[in-house]
Each structure stands twice: as C-alpha cells, then as structure tokens.
C-alpha positions as CSV (number, residue, x, y, z in Angstrom):
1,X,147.4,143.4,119.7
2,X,144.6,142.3,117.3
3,X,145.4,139.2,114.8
4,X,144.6,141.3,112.5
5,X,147.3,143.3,112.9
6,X,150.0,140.9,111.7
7,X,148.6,140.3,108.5
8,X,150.3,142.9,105.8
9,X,147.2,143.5,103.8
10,X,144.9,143.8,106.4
11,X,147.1,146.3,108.5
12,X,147.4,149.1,105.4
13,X,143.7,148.6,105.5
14,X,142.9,149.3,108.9
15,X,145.2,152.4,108.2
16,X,143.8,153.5,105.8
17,X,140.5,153.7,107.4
18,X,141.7,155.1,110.1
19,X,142.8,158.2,108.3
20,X,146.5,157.4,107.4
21,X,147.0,156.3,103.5
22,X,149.6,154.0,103.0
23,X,151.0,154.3,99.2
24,X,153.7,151.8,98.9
25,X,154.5,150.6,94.9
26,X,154.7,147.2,94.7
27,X,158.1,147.1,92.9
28,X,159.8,148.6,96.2
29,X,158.0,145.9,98.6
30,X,160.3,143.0,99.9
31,X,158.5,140.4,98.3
32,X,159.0,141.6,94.8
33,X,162.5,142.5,95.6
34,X,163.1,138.7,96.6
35,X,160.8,137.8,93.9
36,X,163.7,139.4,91.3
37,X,166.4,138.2,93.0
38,X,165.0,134.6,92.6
39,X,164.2,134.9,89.4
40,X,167.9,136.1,88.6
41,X,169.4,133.5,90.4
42,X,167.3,131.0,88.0
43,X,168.1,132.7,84.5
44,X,171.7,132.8,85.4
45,X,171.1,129.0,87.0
46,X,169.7,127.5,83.3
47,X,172.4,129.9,81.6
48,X,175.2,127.7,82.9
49,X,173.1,124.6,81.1
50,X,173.1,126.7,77.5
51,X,176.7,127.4,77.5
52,X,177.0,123.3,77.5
53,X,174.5,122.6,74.9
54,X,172.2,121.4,77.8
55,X,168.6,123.4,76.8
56,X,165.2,123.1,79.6
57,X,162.5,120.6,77.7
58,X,165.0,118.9,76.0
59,X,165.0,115.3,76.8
60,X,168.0,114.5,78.7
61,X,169.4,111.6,76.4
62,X,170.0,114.6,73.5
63,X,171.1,116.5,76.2
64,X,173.9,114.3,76.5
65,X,174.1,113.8,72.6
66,X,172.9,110.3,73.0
67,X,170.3,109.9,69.8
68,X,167.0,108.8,71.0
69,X,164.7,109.2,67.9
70,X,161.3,111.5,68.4
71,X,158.2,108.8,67.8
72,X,154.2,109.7,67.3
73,X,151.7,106.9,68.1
74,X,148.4,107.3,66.6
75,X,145.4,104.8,66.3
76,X,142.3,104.3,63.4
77,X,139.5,101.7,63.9
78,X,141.5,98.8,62.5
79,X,145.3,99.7,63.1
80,X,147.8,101.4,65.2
81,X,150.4,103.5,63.5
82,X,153.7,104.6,64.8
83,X,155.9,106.7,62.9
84,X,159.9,107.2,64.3
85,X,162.4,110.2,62.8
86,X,165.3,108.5,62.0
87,X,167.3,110.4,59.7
88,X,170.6,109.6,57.7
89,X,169.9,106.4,58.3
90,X,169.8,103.1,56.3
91,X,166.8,100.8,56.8
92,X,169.9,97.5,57.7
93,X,170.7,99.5,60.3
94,X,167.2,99.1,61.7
95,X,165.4,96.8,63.6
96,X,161.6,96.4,64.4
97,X,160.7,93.8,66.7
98,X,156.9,92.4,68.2
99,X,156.5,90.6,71.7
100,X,153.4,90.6,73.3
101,X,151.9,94.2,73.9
102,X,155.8,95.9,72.9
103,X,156.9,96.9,69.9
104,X,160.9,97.8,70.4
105,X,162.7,100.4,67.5
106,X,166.1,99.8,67.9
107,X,169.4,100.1,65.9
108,X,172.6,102.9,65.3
109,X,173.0,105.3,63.8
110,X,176.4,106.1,62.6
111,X,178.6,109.2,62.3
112,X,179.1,109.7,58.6
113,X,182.8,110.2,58.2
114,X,185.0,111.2,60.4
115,X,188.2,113.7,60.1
116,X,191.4,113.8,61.4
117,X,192.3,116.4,63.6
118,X,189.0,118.2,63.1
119,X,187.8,120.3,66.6
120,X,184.1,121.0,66.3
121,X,183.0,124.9,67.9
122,X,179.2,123.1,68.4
123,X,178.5,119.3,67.8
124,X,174.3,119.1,67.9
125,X,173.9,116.1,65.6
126,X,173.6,112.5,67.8
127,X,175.1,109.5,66.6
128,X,175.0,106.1,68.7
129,X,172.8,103.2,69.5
130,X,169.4,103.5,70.3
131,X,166.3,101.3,71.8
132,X,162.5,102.9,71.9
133,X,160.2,100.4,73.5
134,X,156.1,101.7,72.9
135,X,153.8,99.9,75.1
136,X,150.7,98.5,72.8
137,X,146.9,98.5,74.2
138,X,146.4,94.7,73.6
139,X,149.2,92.1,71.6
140,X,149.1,92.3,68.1
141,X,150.1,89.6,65.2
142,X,153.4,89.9,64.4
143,X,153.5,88.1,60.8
144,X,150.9,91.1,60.0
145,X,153.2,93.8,61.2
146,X,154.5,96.3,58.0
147,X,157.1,98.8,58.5
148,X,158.2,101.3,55.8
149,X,161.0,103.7,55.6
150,X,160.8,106.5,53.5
151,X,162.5,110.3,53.6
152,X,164.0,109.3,57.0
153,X,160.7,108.4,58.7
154,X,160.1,105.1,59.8
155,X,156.1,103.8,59.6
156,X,155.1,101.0,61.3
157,X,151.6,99.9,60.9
158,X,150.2,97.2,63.4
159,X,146.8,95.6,62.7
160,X,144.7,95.8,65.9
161,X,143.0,92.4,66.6
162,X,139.9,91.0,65.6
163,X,138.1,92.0,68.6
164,X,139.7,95.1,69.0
165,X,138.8,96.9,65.7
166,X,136.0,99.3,66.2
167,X,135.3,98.7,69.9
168,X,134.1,102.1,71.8
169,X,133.3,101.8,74.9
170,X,131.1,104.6,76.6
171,X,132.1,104.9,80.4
172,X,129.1,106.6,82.7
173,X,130.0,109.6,84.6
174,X,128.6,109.7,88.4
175,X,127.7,112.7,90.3
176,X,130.0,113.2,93.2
C-alpha cells in the first residue's frame, strides 16, 4: 500500500485519474458533520452564560456585577491624559492618588436607593468598591497632577517630566 494512499485528498485524486470520479459534497463528509456538532455544543455552551447575565468579551468583574469603571489612556508631547467612566457618581466618593510610575482610581459607587421587598427580573447596573491602578511610562509630579469630573467622566491630566516632553526616539530596524 502506497503512503499515498492514506491521505483523504490524495486518494480521491488518484481515483479520479484512474477513471473513477468521486463526487462527495462537503456538507455530508465526517469532518463537517463533527465540525457542526462542535459548533452546537459551543452555542448551547455560551447560551448557559447568557441566561445568567454572563456575556463572552465582557470583563469578568461586570460579569459578576462588580463595577470596575472602563478607562482610556492617551498621551500629547507634554502630558498624559486618562479619562475613567464613572457615572452617578459624586466626585467625594472619589479618590486619585500618585506614587511613583502608578496612578490608582479608586472609590464606591453606591446603589441609589434601595426598596423594600422589590425582586429585580434583570439587575445590569454595578454598584460597589472599586480600585483601577494604570502603570505610567516614567513618575510624574504629583503636586502638578489635575483631575476634573464632569458629565460622569473623570479626567486626569499628568504632566510628563521635563525630560520626557517631546522625546522620540527612532529605533533602527535589522535585516534578519
């Protein structure tokens, strides 16, 4: 028996050549039939998750209903900005804090009011403490730190250092 033989492909090939035409549609081969029944047992795998709230690609602290508040970090020549969604919240309820190269967002948020005997169907809104540390590229003076909150974002604008503002540095590429 040739090698060649025990390859799939190559055996309806040989066939073929040799006068017999193998016509098979792909949909009725074993593979795709297993490839279905994975792909079932996947969906109704992550459908289980949905009937608990629990969505794939959501971070797993919401997941839980744990409020962990969504941040974007961006960067000019002469400051970093970092601006945190913290809605329905009250700036006391907030703190900022510098040390070193970490600048830590914490505080709680708080449930609003809360009612007696009330049974919610669905419950997506977090409430709790929270603590977001962001890493910084270099340390950064804290007495020239501002932070601003305004429509429930929270902007916090850090001042790179002296001999950080405007510094590029062009990295050579090697072959190979």
């Amino acid at each position: 028996m040739a090698l060649t033989n025990l390859i799939p492909w190559r055996r309806r090939a040989d066939q073929a050549r040799g006068g017999q035409v193998v016509v098979k549609r792909e949909e009725q081969e074993p593979i795709y039939e297993l490839q279905r029944s994975i792909n079932s047992l996947f969906d109704e795998f992550f459908r289980q998750f949905a009937d608990f709230g629990l969505w794939p690609g959501e971070p797993l602290t919401e997941s839980f209903g744990l409020f962990n508040p969504r941040v974007d970090v961006s960067e000019t020549d002469k400051e970093i900005r970092v601006s945190a969604e913290l809605p329905g919240m009250e700036p006391d309820d907030i703190e900022v804090t510098v040390s070193g190269n970490l600048l830590t967002i914490s505080g709680e948020k708080r449930a609003e009011h809360e009612e007696q005997g009330e049974q919610y169907y669905r419950m997506e809104r977090t409430y709790g403490s929270f603590q977001r540390t962001i890493p910084l590229p270099y340390e950064v003076d804290a007495d020239k730190v501002n932070a601003r909150y305004k429509n429930g974002v929270l902007t916090i604008t850090l001042p790179k250092p002296g001999e950080a503002q405007g510094r590029r540095w062009r990295i050579p590429i090697k072959l190979g």
